[in-house]
ROVODREN-529869 format. One record per residue: residue number from 1; residue in three letters; x, y negated, z of N, C-alpha, C in turn. Coordinates in steps of 0.1 Angstrom, whole numbers. Layout:
<kollos>
n, res, n_X, n_Y, n_Z, ca_X, ca_Y, ca_Z, c_X, c_Y, c_Z
NUM, Ala, X, Y, Z, X, Y, Z, X, Y, Z
...
</kollos>
This chain:
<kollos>
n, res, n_X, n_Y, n_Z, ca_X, ca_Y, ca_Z, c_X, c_Y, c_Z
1, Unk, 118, -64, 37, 121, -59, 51, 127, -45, 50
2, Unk, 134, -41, 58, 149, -32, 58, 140, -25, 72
3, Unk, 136, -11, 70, 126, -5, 80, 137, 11, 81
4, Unk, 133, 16, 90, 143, 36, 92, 132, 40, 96
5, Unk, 130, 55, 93, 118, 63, 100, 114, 62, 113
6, Unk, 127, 58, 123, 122, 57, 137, 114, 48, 137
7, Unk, 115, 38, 126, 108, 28, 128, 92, 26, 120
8, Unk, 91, 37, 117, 77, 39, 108, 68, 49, 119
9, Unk, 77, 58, 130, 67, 64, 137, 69, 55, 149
10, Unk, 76, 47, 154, 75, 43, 166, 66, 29, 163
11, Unk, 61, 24, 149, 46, 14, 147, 36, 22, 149
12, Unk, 39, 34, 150, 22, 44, 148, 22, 46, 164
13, Unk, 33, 46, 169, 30, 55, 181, 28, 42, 195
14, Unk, 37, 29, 193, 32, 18, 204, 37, 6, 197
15, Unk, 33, -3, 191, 37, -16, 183, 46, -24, 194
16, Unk, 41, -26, 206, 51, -34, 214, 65, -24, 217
17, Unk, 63, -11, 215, 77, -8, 213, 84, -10, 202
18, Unk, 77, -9, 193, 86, -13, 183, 92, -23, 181
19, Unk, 82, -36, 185, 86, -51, 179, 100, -50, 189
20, Unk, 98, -44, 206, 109, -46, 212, 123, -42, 208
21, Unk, 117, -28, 197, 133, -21, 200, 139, -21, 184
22, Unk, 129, -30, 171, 131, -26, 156, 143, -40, 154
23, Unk, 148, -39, 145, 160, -49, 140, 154, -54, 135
24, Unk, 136, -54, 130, 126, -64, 126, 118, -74, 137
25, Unk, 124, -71, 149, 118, -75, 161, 133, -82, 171
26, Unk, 130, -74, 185, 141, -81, 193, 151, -72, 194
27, Unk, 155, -60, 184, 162, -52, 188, 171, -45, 198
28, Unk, 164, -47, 211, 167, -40, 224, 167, -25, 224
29, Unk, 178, -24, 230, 186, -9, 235, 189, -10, 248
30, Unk, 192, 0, 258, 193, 1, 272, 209, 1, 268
31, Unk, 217, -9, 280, 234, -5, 280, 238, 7, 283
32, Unk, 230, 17, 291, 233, 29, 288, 223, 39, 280
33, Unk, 228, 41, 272, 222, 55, 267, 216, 61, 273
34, Unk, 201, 65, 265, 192, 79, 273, 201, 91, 268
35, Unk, 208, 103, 283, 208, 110, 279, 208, 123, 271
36, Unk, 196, 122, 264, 190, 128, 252, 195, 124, 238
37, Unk, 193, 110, 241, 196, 101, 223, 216, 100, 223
38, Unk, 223, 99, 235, 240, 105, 235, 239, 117, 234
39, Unk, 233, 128, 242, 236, 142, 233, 236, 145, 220
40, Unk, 227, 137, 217, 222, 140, 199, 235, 131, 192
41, Unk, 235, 121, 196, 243, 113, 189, 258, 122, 187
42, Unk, 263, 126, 198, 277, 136, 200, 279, 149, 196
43, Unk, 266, 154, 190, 262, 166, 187, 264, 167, 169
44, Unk, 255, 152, 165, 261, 149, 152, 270, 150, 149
45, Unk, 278, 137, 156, 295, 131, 149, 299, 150, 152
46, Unk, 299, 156, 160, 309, 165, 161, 307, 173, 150
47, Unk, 293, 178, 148, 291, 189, 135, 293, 180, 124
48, Unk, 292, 169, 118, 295, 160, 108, 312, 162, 104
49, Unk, 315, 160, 115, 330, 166, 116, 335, 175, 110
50, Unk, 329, 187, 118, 332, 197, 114, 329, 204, 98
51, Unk, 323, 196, 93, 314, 201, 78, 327, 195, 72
52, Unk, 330, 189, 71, 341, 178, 63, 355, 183, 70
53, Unk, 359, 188, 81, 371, 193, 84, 366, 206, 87
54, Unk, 362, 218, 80, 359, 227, 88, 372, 241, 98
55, Unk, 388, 240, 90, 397, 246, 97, 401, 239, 112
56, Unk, 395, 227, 116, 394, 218, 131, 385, 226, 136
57, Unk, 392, 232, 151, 381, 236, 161, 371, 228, 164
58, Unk, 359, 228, 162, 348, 215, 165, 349, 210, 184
59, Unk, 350, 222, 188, 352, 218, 204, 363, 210, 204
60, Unk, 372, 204, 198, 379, 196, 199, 381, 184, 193
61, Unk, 369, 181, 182, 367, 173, 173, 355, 166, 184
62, Unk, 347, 174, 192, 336, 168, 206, 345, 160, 217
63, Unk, 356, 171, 220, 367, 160, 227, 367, 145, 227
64, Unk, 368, 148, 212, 375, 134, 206, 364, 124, 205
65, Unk, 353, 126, 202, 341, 117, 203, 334, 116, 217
66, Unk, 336, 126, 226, 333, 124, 237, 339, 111, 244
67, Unk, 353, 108, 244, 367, 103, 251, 359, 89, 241
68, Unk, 360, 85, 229, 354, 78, 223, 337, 67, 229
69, Unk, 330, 76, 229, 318, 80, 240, 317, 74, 253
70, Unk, 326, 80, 259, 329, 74, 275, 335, 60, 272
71, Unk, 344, 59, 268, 351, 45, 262, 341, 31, 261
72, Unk, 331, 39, 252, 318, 26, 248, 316, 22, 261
73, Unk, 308, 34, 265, 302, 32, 279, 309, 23, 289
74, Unk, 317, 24, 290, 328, 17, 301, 328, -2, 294
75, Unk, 329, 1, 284, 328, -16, 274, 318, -19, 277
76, Unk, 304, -17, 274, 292, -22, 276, 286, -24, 288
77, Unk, 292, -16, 300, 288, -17, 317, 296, -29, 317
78, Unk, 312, -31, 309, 319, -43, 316, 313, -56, 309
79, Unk, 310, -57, 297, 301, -65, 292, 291, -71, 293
80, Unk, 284, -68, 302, 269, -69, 307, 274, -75, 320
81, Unk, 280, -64, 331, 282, -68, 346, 299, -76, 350
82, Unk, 308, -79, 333, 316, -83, 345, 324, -79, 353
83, Unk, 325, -62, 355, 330, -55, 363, 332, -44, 352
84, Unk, 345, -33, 355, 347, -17, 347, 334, -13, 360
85, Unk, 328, 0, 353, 320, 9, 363, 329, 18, 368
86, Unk, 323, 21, 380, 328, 35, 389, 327, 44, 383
87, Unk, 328, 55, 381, 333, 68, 375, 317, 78, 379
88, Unk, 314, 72, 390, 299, 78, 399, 288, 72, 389
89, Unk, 292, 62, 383, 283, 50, 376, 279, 57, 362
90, Unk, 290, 64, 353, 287, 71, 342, 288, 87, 342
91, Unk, 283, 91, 352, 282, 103, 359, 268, 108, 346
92, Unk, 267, 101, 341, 253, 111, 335, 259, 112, 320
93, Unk, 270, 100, 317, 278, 106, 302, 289, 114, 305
94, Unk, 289, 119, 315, 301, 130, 319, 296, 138, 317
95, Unk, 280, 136, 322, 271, 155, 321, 269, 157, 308
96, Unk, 266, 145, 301, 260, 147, 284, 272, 157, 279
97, Unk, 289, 147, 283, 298, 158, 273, 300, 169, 274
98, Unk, 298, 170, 286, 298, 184, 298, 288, 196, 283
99, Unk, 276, 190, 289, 272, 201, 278, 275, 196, 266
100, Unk, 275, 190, 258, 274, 190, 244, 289, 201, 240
101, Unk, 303, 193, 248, 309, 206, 248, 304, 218, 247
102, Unk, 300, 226, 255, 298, 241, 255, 285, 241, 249
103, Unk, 277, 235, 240, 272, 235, 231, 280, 242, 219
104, Unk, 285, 228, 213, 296, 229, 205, 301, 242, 205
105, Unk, 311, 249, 215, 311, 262, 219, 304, 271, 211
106, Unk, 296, 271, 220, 288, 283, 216, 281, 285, 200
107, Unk, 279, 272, 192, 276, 271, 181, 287, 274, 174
108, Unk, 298, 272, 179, 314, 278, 167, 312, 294, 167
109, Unk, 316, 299, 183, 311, 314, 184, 297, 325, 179
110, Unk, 287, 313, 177, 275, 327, 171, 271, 319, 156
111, Unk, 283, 311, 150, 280, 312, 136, 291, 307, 129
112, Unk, 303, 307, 135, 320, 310, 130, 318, 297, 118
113, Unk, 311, 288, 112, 313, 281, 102, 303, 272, 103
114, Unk, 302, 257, 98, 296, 251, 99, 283, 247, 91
115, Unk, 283, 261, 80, 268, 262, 71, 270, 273, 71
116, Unk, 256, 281, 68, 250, 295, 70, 260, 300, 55
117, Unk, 261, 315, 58, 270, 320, 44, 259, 319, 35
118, Unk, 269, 315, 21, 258, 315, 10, 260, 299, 7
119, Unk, 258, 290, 15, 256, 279, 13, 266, 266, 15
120, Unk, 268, 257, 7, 279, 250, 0, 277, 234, 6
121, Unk, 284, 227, 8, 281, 215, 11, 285, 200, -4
122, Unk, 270, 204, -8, 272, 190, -19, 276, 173, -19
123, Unk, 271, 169, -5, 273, 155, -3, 274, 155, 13
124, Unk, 285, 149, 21, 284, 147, 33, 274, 141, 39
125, Unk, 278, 133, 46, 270, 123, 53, 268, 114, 42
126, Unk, 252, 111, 47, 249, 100, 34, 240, 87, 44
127, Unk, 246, 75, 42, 235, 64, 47, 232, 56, 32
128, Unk, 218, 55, 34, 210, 54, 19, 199, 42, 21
129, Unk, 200, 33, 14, 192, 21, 17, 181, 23, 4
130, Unk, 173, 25, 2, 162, 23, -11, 147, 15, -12
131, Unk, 147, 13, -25, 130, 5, -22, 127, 16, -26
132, Unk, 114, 9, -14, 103, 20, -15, 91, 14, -23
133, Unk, 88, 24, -31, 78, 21, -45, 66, 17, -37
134, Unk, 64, 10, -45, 45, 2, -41, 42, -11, -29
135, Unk, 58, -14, -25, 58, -16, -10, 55, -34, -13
136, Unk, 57, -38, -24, 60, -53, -31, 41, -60, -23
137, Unk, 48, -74, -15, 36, -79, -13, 41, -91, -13
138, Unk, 31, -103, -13, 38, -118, -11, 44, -124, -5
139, Unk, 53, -129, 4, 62, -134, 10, 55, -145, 21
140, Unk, 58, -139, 33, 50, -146, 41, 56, -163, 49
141, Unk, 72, -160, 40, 77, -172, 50, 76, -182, 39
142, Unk, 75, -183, 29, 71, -199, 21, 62, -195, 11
143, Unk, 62, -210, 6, 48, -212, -2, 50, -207, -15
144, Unk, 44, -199, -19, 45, -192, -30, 42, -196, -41
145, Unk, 37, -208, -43, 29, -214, -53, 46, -225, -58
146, Unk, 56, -226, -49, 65, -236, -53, 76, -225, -53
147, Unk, 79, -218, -48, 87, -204, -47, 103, -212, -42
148, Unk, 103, -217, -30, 114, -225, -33, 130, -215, -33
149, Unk, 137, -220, -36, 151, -207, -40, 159, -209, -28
150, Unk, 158, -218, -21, 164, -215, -4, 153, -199, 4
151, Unk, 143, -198, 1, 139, -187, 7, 148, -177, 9
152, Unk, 154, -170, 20, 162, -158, 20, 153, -149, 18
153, Unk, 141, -147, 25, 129, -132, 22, 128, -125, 7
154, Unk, 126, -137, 1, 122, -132, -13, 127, -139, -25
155, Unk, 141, -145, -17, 152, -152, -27, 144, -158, -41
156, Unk, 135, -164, -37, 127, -177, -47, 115, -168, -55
157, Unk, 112, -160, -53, 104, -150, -60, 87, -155, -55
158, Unk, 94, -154, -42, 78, -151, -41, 70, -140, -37
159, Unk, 82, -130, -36, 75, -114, -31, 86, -105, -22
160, Unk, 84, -98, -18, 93, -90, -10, 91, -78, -15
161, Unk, 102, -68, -14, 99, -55, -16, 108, -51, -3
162, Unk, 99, -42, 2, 103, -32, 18, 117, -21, 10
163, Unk, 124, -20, 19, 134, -7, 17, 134, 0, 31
164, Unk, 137, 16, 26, 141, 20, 36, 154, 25, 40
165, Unk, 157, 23, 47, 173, 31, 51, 175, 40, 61
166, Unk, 180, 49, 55, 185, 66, 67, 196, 70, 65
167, Unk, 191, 80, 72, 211, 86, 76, 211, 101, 74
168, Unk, 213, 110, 64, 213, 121, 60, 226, 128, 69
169, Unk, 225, 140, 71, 232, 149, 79, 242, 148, 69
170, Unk, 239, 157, 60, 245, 163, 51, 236, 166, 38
171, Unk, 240, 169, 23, 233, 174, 14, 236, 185, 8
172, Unk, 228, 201, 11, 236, 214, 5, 229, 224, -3
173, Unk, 235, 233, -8, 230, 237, -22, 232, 249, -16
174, Unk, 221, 260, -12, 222, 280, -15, 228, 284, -28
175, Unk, 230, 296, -26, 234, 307, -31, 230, 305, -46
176, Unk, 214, 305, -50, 209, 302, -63, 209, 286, -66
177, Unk, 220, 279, -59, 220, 266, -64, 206, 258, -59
178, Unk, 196, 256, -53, 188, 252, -50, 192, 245, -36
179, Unk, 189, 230, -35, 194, 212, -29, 182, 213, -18
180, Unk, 192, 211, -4, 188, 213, 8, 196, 196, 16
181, Unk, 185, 195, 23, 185, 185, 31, 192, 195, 42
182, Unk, 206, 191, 49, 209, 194, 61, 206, 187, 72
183, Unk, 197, 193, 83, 195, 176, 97, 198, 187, 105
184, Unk, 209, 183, 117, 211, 190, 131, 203, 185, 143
185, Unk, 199, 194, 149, 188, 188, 164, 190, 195, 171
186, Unk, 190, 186, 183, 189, 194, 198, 170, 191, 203
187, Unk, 170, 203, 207, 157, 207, 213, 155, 215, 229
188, Unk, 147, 206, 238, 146, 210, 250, 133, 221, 246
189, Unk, 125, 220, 239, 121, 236, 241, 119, 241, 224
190, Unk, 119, 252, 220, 123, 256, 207, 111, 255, 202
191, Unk, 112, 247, 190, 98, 243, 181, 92, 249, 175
192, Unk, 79, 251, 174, 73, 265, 160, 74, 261, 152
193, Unk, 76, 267, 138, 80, 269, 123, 66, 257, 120
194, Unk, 52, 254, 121, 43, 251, 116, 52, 233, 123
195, Unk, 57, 229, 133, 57, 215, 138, 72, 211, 132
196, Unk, 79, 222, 128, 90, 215, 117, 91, 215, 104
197, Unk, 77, 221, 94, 75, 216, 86, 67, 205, 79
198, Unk, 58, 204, 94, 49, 190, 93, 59, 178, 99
199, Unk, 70, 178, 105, 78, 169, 109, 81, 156, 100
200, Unk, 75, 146, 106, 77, 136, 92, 90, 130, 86
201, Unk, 101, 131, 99, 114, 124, 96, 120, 138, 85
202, Unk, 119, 148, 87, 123, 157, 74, 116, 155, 63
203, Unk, 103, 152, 56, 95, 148, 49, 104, 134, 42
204, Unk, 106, 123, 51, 112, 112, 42, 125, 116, 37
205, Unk, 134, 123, 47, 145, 126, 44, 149, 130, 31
206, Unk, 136, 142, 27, 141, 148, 14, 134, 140, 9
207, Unk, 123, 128, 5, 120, 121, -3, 127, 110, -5
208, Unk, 138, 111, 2, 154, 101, 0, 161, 104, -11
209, Unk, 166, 124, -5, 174, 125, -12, 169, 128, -25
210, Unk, 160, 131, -28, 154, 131, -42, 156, 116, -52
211, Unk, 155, 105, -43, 159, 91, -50, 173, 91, -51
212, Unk, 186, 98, -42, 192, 97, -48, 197, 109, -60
213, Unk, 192, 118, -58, 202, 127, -69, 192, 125, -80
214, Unk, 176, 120, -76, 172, 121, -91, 161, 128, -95
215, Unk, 160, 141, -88, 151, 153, -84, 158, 166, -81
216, Unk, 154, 178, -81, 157, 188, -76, 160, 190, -60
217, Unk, 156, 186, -51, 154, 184, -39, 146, 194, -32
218, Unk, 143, 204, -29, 138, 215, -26, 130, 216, -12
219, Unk, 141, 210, -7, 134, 210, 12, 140, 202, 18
220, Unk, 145, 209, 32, 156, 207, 41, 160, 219, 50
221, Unk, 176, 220, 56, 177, 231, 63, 178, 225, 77
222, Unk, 169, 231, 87, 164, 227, 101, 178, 235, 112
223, Unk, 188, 228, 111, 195, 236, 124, 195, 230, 138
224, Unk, 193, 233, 149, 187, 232, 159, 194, 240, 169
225, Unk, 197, 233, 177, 204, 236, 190, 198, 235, 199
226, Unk, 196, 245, 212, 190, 242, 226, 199, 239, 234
227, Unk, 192, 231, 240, 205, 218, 252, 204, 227, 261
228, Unk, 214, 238, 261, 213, 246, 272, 232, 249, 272
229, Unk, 241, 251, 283, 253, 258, 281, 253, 273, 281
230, Unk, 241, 279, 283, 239, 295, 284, 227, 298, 283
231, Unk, 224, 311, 279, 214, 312, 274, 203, 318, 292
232, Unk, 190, 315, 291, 184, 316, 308, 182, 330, 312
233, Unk, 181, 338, 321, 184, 349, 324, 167, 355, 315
234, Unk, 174, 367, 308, 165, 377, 299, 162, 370, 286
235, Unk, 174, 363, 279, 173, 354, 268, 193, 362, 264
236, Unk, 195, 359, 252, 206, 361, 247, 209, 350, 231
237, Unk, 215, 350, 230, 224, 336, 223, 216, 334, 207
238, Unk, 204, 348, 205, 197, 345, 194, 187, 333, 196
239, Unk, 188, 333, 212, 176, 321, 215, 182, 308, 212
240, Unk, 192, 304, 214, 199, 293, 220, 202, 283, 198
241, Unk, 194, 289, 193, 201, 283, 178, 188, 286, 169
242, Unk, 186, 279, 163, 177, 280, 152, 176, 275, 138
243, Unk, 179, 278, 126, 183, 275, 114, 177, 285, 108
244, Unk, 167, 273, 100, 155, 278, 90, 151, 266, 79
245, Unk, 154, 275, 63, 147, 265, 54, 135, 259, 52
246, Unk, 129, 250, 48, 116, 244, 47, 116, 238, 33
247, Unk, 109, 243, 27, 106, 239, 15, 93, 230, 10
248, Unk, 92, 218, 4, 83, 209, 1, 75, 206, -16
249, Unk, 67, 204, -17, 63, 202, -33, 62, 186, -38
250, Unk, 58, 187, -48, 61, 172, -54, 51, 164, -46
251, Unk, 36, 169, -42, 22, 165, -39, 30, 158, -25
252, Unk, 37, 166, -19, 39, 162, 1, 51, 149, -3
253, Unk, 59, 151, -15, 70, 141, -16, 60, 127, -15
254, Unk, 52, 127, -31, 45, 116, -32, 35, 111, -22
255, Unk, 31, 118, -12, 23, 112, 1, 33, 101, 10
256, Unk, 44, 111, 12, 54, 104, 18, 56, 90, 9
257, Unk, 62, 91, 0, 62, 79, -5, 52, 63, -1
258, Unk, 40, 69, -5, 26, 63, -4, 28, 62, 14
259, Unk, 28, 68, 20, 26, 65, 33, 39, 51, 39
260, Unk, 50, 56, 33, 62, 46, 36, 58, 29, 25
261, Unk, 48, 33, 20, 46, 17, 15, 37, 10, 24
262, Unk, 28, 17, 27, 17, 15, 36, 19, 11, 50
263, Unk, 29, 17, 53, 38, 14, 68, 46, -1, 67
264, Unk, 51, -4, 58, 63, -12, 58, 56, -24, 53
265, Unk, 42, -26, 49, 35, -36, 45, 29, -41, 62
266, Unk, 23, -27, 66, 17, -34, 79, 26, -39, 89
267, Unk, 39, -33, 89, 49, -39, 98, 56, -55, 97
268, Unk, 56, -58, 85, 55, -67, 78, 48, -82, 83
269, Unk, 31, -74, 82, 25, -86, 88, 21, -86, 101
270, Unk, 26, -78, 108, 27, -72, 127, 33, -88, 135
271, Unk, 32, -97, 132, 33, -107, 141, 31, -105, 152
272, Unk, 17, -101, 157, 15, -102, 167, 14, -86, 180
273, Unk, 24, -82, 173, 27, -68, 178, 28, -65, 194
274, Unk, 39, -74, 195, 42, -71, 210, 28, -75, 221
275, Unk, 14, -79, 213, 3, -78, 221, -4, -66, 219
276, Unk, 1, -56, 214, -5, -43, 209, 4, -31, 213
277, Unk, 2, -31, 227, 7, -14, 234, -1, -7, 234
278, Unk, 3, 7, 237, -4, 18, 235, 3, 26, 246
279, Unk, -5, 27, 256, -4, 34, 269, -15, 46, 271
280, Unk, -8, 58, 262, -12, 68, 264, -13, 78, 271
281, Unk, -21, 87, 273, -22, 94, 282, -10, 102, 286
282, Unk, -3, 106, 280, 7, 118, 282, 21, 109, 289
283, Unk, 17, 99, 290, 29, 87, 297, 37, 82, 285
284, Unk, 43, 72, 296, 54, 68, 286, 70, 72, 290
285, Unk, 72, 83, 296, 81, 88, 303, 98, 87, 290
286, Unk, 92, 88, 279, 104, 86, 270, 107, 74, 263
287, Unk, 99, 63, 265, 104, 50, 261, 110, 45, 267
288, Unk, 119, 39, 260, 132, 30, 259, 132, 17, 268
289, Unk, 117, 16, 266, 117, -3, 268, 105, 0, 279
290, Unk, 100, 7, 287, 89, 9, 295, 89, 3, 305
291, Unk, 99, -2, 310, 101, -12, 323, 100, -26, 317
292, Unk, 106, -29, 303, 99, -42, 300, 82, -42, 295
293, Unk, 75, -32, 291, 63, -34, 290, 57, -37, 302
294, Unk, 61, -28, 312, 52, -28, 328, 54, -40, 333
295, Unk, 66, -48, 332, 68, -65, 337, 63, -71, 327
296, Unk, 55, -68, 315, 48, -79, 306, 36, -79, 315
297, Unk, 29, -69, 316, 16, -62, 319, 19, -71, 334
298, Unk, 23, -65, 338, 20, -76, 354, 26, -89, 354
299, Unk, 29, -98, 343, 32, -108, 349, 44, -115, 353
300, Unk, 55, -103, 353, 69, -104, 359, 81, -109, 349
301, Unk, 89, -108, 360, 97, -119, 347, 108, -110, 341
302, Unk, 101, -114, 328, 108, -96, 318, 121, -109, 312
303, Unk, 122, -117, 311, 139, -120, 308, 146, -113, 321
304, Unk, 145, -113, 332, 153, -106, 341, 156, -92, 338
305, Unk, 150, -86, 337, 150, -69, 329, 155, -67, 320
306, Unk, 149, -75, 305, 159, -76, 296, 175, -77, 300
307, Unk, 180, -94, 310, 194, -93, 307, 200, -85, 319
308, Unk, 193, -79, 328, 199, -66, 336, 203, -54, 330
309, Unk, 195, -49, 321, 197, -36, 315, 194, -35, 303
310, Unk, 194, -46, 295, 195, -43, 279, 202, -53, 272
311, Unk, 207, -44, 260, 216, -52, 252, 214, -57, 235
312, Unk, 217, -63, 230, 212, -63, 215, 219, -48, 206
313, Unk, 210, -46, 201, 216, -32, 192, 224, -38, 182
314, Unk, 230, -27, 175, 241, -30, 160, 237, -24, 158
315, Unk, 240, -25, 142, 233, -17, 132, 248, -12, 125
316, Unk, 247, -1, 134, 258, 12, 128, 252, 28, 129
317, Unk, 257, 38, 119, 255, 49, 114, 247, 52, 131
318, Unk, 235, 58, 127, 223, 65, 134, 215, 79, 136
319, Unk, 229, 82, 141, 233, 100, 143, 222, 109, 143
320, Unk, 213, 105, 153, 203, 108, 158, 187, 100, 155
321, Unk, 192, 92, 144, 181, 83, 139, 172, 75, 149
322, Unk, 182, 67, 156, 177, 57, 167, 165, 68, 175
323, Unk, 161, 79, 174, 154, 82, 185, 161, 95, 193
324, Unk, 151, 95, 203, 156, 109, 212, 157, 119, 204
325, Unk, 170, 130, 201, 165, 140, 196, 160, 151, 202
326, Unk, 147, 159, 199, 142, 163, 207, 136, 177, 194
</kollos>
């Protein structure tokens, strides 16, 4: 099974979300974007951009993904309804480019380059598929005892081994040569140093890139944007950005490991998932799929919901690593 971190915390956090929204399940996405998850997404491509072309004004390289952006949007409303939308209709990807432009902006202006001085860009963008060690269990779709060689799961074996696949920002090296995970985020309120280095999607990230280069993998560098076009009155532009190293040891690597086997086994045998929500107290104000849970829960007819406002996902480059970035 082929599992991504969004999909290792969103089994921890509500199982019927997951089954609804994992490419291991029914892979549902809303036809329009939360957003949150298009800011991040446009915030990526544009600094990804810019790391790889860095003499291109990035506010112009946003243009171009924005225009891109709106485009989808316009496909996927005609796709679904049959009709182009009104211009009133994608009024909320107009606001996303709105800011993410003067985002962009302001991030060219209070740091002129697309890595901190000092620091070098080793490998761009990276999508990285790997087994994850320990993950190997028996194969649940045939009989193991005959192993027959039509099995696609475990192509006649008899066993499966879990992989995981991500989507690295970037990979870059300081001043003394020491290998940094780059991940860019937008953040509606600015995070303490202690909740982004317990963050677990930075945690796998650099226990990625360690599988690929091998070792020497040190941390990751945290840069972070506030989804703001200005900074709020009695604040000035030191607030509006944050970029800070985090460094990890071998003990936090190998938990991660061990935790990503542990995940991808139980996901595995989650059959019966979508009878396992988790309606927590703090709401469900940021799920994706919360209107088809509430028509399971009552009884309503959730194929209507589905084909009103969701679409099957694709499995393309995951800017924002299928979740809100936040």
């Amino acid at each position: 099974m082929l599992i991504s971190c969004t999909e290792s915390m969103n089994f921890d956090r509500c199982r019927r979300m997951w089954a609804l929204t994992s490419f291991n399940g029914e892979s549902l996405t809303r036809v329009q974007q939360s957003p949150a998850l298009a800011l991040g997404t446009l915030f990526h491509k544009t600094l990804a951009d810019w790391l790889e072309y860095p003499d291109i004004d990035p506010e112009q390289l946003c243009l171009v993904h924005y225009a891109e952006m709106y485009e989808e949007a316009r496909n996927r409303y005609h796709a679904l309804h049959g009709v182009m939308p009104f211009d009133r209709e994608l009024a909320s990807v107009a606001s996303v480019g709105e800011l993410c432009r003067a985002m962009i902006r302001n991030y060219r202006d209070y740091y002129k380059s697309p890595l901190p001085v000092g620091y070098t860009c080793v490998m761009p963008e990276q999508t990285l598929v790997l087994d994850i060690p320990g993950s190997q269990q028996k194969c649940k779709h045939c009989d193991n005892m005959q192993r027959p060689i039509g099995c696609e799961q475990c192509n006649g074996t008899g066993v499966v081994v879990h992989q995981l696949e991500c989507t690295l920002d970037a990979i870059v090296s300081d001043a003394r040569g020491n290998i940094y995970v780059l991940d860019h985020k937008t953040y509606g309120n600015r995070p303490k140093l202690n909740t982004i280095e317990h963050a677990y999607q930075f945690r796998v990230y650099c226990w990625a890139a360690t599988q690929l280069l091998g070792s020497g993998v040190r941390g990751f560098l945290y840069d972070g944007a506030w989804k703001r076009e200005e900074p709020p009155k009695g604040r000035t532009f030191d607030d509006l950005f944050l970029r800070i190293p985090v460094t990890y040891n071998q003990a936090q690597q190998d938990e991660i490991a061990a935790h990503l086997a542990l995940k991808s086994k139980q996901m595995y045998m989650a059959d019966d998932a979508l009878l396992d929500f988790n309606r927590h107290w703090m709401g469900c104000f940021d799920c994706n799929v919360e209107d088809i849970c509430t028509a399971m829960s009552r009884g309503e007819d959730v194929s209507y919901v589905k084909e009103r406002w969701y679409t099957r996902r694709e499995r393309t480059t995951a800017f924002a690593d299928d979740s809100d970035s936040e």
